[in-house]
Structures are given as structure tokens and as C-alpha cells.
C-alpha positions in Angstrom: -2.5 -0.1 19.7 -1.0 -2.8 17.7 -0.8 -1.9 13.4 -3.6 -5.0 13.2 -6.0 -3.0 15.5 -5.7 0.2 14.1 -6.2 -0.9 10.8 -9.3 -2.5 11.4 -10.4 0.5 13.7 -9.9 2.8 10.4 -11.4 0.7 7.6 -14.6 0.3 10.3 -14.6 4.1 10.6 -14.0 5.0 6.8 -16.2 1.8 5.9 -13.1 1.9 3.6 -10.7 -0.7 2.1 -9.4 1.6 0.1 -5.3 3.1 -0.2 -4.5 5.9 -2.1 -0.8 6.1 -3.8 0.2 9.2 -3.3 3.4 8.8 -5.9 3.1 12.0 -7.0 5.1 13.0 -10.3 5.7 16.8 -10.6 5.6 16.7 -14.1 1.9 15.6 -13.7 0.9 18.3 -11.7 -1.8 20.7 -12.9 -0.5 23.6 -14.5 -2.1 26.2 -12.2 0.2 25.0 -9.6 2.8 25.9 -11.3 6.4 24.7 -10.7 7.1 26.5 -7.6 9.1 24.0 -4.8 5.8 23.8 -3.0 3.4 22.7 -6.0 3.9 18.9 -5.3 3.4 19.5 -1.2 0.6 22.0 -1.9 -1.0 18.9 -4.4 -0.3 16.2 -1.7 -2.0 18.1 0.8 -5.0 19.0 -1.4 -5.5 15.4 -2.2 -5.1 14.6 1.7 -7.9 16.8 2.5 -10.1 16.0 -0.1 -9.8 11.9 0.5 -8.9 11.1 4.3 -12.1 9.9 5.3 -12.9 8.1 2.7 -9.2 6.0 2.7 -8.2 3.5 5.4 -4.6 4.5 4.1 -2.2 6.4 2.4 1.1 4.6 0.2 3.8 6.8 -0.5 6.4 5.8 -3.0 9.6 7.1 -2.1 11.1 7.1 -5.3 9.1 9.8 -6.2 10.2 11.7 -3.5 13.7 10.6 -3.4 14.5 11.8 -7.3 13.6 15.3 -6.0 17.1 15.4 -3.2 16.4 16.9 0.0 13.5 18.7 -1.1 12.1 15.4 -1.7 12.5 14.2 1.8 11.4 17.6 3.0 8.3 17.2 1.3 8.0 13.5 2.3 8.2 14.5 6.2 5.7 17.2 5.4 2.8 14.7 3.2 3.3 12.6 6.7 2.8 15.5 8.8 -0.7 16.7 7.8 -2.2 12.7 7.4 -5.0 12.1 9.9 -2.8 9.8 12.7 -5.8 7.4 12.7 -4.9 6.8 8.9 -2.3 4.1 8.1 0.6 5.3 6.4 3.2 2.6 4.3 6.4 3.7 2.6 6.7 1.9 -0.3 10.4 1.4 -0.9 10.3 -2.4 -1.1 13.8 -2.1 0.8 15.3 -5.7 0.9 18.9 -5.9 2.3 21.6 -8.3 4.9 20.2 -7.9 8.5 22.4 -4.1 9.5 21.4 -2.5 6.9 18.2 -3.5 6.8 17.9 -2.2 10.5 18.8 1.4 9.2 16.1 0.8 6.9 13.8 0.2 9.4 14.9 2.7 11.5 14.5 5.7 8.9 11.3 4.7 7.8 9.6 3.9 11.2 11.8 6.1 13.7 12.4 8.6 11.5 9.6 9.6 9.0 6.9 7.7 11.6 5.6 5.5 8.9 3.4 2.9 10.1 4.4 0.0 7.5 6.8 -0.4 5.0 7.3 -2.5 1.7 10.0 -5.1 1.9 11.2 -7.4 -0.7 12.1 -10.7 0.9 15.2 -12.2 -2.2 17.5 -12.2 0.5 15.5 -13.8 3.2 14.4 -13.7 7.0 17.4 -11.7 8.3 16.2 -9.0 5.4 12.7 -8.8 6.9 13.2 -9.1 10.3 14.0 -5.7 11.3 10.8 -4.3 10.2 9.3 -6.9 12.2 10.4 -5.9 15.8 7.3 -4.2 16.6 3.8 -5.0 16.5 2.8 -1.2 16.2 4.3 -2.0 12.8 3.8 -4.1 9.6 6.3 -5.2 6.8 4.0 -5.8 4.0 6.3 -8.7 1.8 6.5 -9.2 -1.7 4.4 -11.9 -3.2 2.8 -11.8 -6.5 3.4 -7.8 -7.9 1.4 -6.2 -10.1 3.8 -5.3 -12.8 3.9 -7.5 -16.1 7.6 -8.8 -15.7 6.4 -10.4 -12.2 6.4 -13.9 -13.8 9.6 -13.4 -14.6 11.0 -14.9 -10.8 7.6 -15.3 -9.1 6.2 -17.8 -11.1 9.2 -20.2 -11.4 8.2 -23.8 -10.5 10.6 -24.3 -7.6 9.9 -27.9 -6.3 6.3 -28.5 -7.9 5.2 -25.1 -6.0 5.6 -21.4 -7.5 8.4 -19.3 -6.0 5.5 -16.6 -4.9 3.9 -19.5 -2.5 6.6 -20.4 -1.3 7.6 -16.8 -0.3 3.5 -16.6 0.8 4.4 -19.9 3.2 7.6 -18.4 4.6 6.1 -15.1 5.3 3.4 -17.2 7.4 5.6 -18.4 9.1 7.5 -15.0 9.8 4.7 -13.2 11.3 5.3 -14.1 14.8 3.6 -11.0 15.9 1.0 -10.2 13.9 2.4 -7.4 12.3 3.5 -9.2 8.5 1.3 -8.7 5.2 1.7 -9.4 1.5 1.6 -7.7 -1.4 -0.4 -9.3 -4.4 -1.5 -7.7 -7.2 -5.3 -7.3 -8.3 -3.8 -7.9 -11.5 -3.6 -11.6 -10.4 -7.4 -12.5 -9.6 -6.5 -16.6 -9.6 -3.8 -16.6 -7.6 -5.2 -14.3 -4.6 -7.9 -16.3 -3.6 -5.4 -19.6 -2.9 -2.9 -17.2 -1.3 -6.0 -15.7 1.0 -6.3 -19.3 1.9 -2.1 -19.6 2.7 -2.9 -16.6 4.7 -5.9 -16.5 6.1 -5.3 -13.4 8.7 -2.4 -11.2 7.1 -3.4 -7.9 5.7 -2.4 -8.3 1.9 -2.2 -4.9 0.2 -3.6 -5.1 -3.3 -1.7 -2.9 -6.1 -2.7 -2.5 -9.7 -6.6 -1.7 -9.9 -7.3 1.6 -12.2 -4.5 2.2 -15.0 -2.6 -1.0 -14.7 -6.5 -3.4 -15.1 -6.5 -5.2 -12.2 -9.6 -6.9 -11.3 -11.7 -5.0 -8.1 -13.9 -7.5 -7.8 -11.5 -10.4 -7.3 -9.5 -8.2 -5.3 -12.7 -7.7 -3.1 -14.0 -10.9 -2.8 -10.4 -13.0 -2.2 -8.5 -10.4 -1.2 -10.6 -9.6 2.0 -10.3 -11.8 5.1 -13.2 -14.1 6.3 -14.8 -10.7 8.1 -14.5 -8.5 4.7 -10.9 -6.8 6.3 -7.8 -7.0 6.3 -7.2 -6.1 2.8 -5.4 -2.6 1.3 -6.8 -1.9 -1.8 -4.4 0.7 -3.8 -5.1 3.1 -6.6 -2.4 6.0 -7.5 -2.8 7.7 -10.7 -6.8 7.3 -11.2 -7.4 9.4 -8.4 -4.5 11.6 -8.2 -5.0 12.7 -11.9 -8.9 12.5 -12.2 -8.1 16.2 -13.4 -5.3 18.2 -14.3 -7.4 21.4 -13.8 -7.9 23.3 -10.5 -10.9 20.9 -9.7 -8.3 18.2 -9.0 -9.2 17.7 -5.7 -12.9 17.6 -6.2 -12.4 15.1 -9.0 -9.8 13.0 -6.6 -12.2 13.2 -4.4 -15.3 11.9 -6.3 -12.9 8.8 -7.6 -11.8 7.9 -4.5 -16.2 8.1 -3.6 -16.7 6.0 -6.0 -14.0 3.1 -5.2 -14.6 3.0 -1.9 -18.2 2.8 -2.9 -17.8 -0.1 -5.3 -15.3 -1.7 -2.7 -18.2 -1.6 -0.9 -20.8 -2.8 -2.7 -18.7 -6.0 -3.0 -18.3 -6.2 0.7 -22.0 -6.4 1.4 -22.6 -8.8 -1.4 -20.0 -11.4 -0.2 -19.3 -10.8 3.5 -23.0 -9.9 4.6 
């Protein structure tokens, strides 16, 4: 099964759009769990249980599990262990380096730790990318248009009458030989989504930035989507991770994630019925 297939096979089965960040802080954690090695793996895998059939995937940033040395990675190989297999997985690293490296890269995020897609930041071009493109079972999700506020600091430069972030859009269109490229766009940028939908009209686009950064759902619904109401990864991270810092965290995870996948929904049926 190709990454395309089974992403549409688990946002069919979920009825789900929806990705939840697991960048999980330790200093966040709710004090009953203590500070113990285990608290962060004992929170990951309560928020796991409480949300996998509501998700169509989990995003794992590995800084937060990099700061933390090899218990970090230890608890990284352990979050990916327990994740329903039919759920996608993406390592959010937004690795971006010449063509060797890159391949190590690629290796220790897909051989390695079993990830199904990774982030990759495309600044130094195709070589960059393409080793997380050798596979089909596998999807480099590029950076387009990020959710953070200093993203118009590069991405928006006027490079020949176009925006650096379409032209980046219209390379990566061009990349995706296989089937296996997406974007990443923030819902924090409603205008732009809906023209780069249209740039790619059949690339998963995971969608950052909805909950405590603002971003629009709605827009990130409506333009986001493909023509069949797929194909886009909708993420939140701290909303539902820290819907409670008391020992009903996983039951109020759980009821946030209920209600965004609802609302993602709702927006589905109205504009893709």
C-alpha cells in the first residue's frame, strides 16, 4: 500500500482529517505524573489511547524528543511503537540538507524509527528532497507557506513577479514523480491555500497552526481539502494535548480532538457533499 492509499483508507475509517502534534513538553505535563523518566511516555501513550480513532495521524516533533538525549529517542521509538499501524505517522524535523546527508536523514527517520512521512525543508533544493522521495510507501511533506509569524520573512519575497512559496509550490509539483510529495501550509494563511490547492490539486498539504496559533479551520477545510474533501492533514498540538493539566487529561484530549474532528466534519459535508 502506497502512503496516498493508506491515507485515504484512514481518514475514510476515522471520518477524520484531523493530526494530532504530539510535541510533548515535559515541563507541561500534569503534575500527578510526576517527573519520573516515564511521565512524558506514560502521557504520550495516554493521549494515543484516548484519540487514535478519532485522528487520521499523528506528528511528532523531534525536537522535543531530541532535547531529552537518548531518553528522548527511547521514548520516540516507544510513542511509535504503541500507534495503531493503520495511523499515519510524520516526523516533523523539517530536515533539509546536500543529497548524502540527506539520505541518512531519510534513512533514520523511515528505516529506522518506521515513520511514514517526514517534514523537509526544500532551501537547498531537489537533491535535498529527493531521498525522502525514493519510495511511494512514503511522503516528504515540503515547506511552503509555515504557520509561524516570521514566515514572510523568505516566503513571501517577490521573486520574478511570483512569491518565493509558489514557486517552491510549482517545484514540488513537479517533484512528486510518485505520488508520494505534500506541502505544508499553514491554516494561518486562509488566502493563499486555496490558490496553492489549485497549484496542487492532488498533494496531501498538511495544515499547521489551527488552536493556539489562530489559524482559520474553516479555510483550512474548505481549500485545504482536495476536490473529494481528502487529502488534507489538519494539525493541532497544544489544544488537545493540554485540554487539562489534571488527571482527566486524556478524557479532556479526547473530547477536543471529538470536537475538531467534528467541526472538520461539519465543513466537509457542507462543501464536499
Amino acid at each position: 500500500m502506497n502512503f496516498i492509499e493508506k491515507l485515504q483508507k484512514i481518514q475514510r475509517k476515522n471520518r477524520s482529517l484531523l493530526c494530532v502534534g504530539l510535541d510533548t513538553d515535559p515541563a507541561k505535563l500534569p503534575r500527578h505524573l510526576g517527573s519520573s523518566k516515564g511521565a512524558l511516555l506514560e502521557f504520550n501513550w495516554a493521549i494515543i489511547d484516548a484519540t487514535s480513532d478519532l485522528v487520521c495521524a499523528y506528528k511528532l516533533n523531534l525536537a522535543f524528543y531530541e532535547s531529552l538525549g537518548e531518553r528522548g529517542w527511547r521514548t520516540l521509538k516507544e510513542t511509535l511503537a504503541v500507534i495503531p499501524r493503520n495511523v499515519i505517522t510524520i516526523g516533523d524535523g523539517k530536515r533539509g540538507d546536500i543529497g548524502n546527508t540527506a539520505e541518512q536523514y531519510a534513512n533514520a527517520l523511515y528505516d529506522d524509527l518506521g515513520f511514514d512521512a517526514a517534514t523537509v525543508n526544500p532551501y537547498m533544493g531537489y537533491d535535498s528532497v529527493e531521498p525522502f522521495l525514493r519510495s511511494d510507501r512514503h511522503c516528504a511533506f515540503v515547506l511552503a507557506l509555515t504557520s509561524n509569524e516570521g514566515s514572510s520573512d523568505f516566503q513571501r519575497l517577490n521573486i520574478g513577479g511570483r512569491p518565493l512559496y509558489e514557486r517552491i509550490v510549482r517545484a514540488a509539483v513537479k517533484w512528486n514523480t510518485k505520488e508520494n510529495l505534500g506541502l505544508v501550509v499553514g491554516a494561518t494563511h486562509p488566502k493563499e491555500l486555496q490558490p496553492i490547492r489549485k497549484l496542487a490539486p492532488t498533494v496531501p498539504i498538511l495544515i499547521p497552526g489551527i488552536g493556539k496559533q489562530g489559524g482559520d479551520l474553516e479555510s483550512a477545510v474548505r481549500y485545504g481539502a482536495d476536490k473529494n474533501g481528502r487529502l488534507a492533514i489538519i494539525n493541532a498540538s497544544r489544544s488537545v494535548l493540554y485540554a487539562s493539566t489534571g488527571k482527566d487529561f486524556a478524557t479532556a484530549a479526547r473530547n477536543e480532538a471529538l470536537k475538531l474532528r467534528d467541526q472538520i466534519q461539519l465543513y466537509r459535508d457542507k462543501y464536499f457533499s
